[in-house]
MARZA-129664 format. One record per atom (N, C-alpha, C): atom name; residue in one letter; x, y, z; residue number from 1. Coordinates in steps of 0.05 Angstrom, whole numbers, m for minus. Layout:
! MARZA-129664
> CA a X Y Z NUM
...
END
This chain:
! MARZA-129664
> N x 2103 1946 2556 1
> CA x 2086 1933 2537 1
> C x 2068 1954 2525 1
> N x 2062 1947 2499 2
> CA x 2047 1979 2486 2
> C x 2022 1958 2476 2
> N x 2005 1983 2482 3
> CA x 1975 1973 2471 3
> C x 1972 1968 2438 3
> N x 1952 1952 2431 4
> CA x 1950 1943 2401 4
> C x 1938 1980 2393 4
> N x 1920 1989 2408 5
> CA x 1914 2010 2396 5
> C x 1919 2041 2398 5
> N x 1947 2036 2415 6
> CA x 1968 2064 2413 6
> C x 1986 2060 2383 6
> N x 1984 2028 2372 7
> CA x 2009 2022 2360 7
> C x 1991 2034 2329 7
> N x 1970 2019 2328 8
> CA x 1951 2028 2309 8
> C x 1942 2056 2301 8
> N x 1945 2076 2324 9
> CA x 1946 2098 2319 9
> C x 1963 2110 2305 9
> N x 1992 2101 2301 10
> CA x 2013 2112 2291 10
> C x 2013 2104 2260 10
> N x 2032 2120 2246 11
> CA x 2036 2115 2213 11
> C x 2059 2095 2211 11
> N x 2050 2100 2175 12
> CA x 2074 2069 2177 12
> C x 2110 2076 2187 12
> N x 2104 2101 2180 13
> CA x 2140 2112 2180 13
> C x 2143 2106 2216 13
> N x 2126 2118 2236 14
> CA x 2132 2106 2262 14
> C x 2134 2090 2272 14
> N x 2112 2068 2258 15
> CA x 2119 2046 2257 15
> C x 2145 2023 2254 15
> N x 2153 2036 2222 16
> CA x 2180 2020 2220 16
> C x 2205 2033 2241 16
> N x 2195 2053 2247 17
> CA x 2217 2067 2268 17
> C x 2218 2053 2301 17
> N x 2194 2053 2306 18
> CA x 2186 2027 2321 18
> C x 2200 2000 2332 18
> N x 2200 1994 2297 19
> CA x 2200 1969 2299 19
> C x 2231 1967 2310 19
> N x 2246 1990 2295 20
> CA x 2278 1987 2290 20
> C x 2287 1987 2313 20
> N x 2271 2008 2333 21
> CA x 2284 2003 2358 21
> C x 2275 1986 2367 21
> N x 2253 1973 2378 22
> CA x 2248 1943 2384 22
> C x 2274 1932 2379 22
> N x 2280 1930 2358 23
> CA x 2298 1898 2350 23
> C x 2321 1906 2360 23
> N x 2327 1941 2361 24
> CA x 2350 1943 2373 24
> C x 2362 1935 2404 24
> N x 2338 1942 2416 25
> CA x 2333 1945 2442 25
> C x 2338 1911 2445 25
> N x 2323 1887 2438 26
> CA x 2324 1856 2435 26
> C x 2350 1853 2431 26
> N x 2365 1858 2411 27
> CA x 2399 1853 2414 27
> C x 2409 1864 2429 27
> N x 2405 1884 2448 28
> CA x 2420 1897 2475 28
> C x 2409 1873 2490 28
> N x 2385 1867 2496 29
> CA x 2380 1857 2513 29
> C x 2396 1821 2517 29
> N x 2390 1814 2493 30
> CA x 2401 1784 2489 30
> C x 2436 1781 2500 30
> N x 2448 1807 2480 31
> CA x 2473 1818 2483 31
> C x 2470 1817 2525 31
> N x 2461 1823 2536 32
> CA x 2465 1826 2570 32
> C x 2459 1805 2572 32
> N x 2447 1789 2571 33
> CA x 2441 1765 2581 33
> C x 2462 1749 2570 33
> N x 2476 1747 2553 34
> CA x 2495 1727 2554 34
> C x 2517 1733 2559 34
> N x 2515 1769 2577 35
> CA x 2545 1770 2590 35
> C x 2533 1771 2618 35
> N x 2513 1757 2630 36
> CA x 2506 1764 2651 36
> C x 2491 1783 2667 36
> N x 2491 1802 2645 37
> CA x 2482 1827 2665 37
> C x 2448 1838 2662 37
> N x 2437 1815 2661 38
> CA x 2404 1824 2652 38
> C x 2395 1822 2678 38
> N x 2376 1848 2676 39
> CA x 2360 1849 2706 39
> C x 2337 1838 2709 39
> N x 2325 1836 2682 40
> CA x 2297 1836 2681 40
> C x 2284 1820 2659 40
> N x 2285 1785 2659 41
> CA x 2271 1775 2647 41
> C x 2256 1767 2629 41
> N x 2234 1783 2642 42
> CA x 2205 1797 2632 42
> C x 2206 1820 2606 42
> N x 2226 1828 2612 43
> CA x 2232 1853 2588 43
> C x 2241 1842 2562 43
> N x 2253 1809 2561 44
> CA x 2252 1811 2527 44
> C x 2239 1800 2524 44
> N x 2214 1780 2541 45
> CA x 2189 1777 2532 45
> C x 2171 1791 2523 45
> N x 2168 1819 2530 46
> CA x 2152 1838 2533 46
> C x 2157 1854 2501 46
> N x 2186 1850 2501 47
> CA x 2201 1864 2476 47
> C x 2191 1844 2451 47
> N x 2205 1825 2454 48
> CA x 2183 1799 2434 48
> C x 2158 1803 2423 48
> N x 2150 1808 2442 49
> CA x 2117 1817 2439 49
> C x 2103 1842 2424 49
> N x 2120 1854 2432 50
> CA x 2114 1879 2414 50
> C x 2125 1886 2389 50
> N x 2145 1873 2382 51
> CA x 2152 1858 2364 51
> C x 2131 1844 2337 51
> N x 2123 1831 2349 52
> CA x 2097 1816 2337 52
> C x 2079 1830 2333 52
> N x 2081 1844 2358 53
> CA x 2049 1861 2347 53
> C x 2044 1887 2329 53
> N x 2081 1899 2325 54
> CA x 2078 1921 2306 54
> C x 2080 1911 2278 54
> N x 2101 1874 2276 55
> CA x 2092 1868 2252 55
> C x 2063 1866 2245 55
> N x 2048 1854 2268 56
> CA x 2024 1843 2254 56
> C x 2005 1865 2241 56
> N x 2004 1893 2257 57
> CA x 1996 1911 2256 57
> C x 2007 1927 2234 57
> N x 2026 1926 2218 58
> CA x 2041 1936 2188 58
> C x 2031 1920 2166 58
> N x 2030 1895 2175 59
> CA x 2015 1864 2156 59
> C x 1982 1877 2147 59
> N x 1969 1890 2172 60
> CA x 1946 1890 2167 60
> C x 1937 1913 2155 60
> N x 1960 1931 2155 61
> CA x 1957 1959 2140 61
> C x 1960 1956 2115 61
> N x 1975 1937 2104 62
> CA x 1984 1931 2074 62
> C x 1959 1919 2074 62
> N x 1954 1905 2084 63
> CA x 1940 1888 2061 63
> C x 1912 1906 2066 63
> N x 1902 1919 2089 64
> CA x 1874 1935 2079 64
> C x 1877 1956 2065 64
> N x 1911 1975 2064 65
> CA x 1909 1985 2038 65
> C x 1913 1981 2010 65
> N x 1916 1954 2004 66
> CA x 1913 1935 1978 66
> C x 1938 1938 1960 66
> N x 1951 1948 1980 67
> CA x 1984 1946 1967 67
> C x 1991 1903 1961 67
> N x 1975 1894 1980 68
> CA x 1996 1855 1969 68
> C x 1974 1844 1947 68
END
């Protein structure tokens, strides 16, 4: 699980890099679990989550740099 303000520290380019693995890592994970072989629960909740929070945290960079 990554803190709101390790994620906030980073730029947008690490961010979307971030994000990409997130989502990648969520389709491995989903991918194991529906062949069985997930160890750990907790980990695509956790993945979910951070998820959310590097979008929310990209949402809030646009819009306080008045790009929307």
């Amino acid at each position: 699980m990554t803190k709101p303000a390790d994620i906030r520290a980073k730029s947008d380019d690490q961010l979307s890099a971030m994000l990409l693995d997130l989502k990648r890592e969520q389709f491995n994970l989903r991918f194991q679990r529906a062949t069985g072989q997930n160890e750990g629960a907790s980990r695509v909740r956790d993945v979910r989550r951070d998820i959310a929070r590097v979008k929310t945290i990209l949402a809030e960079k646009t819009i306080s740099a008045g790009k929307v």
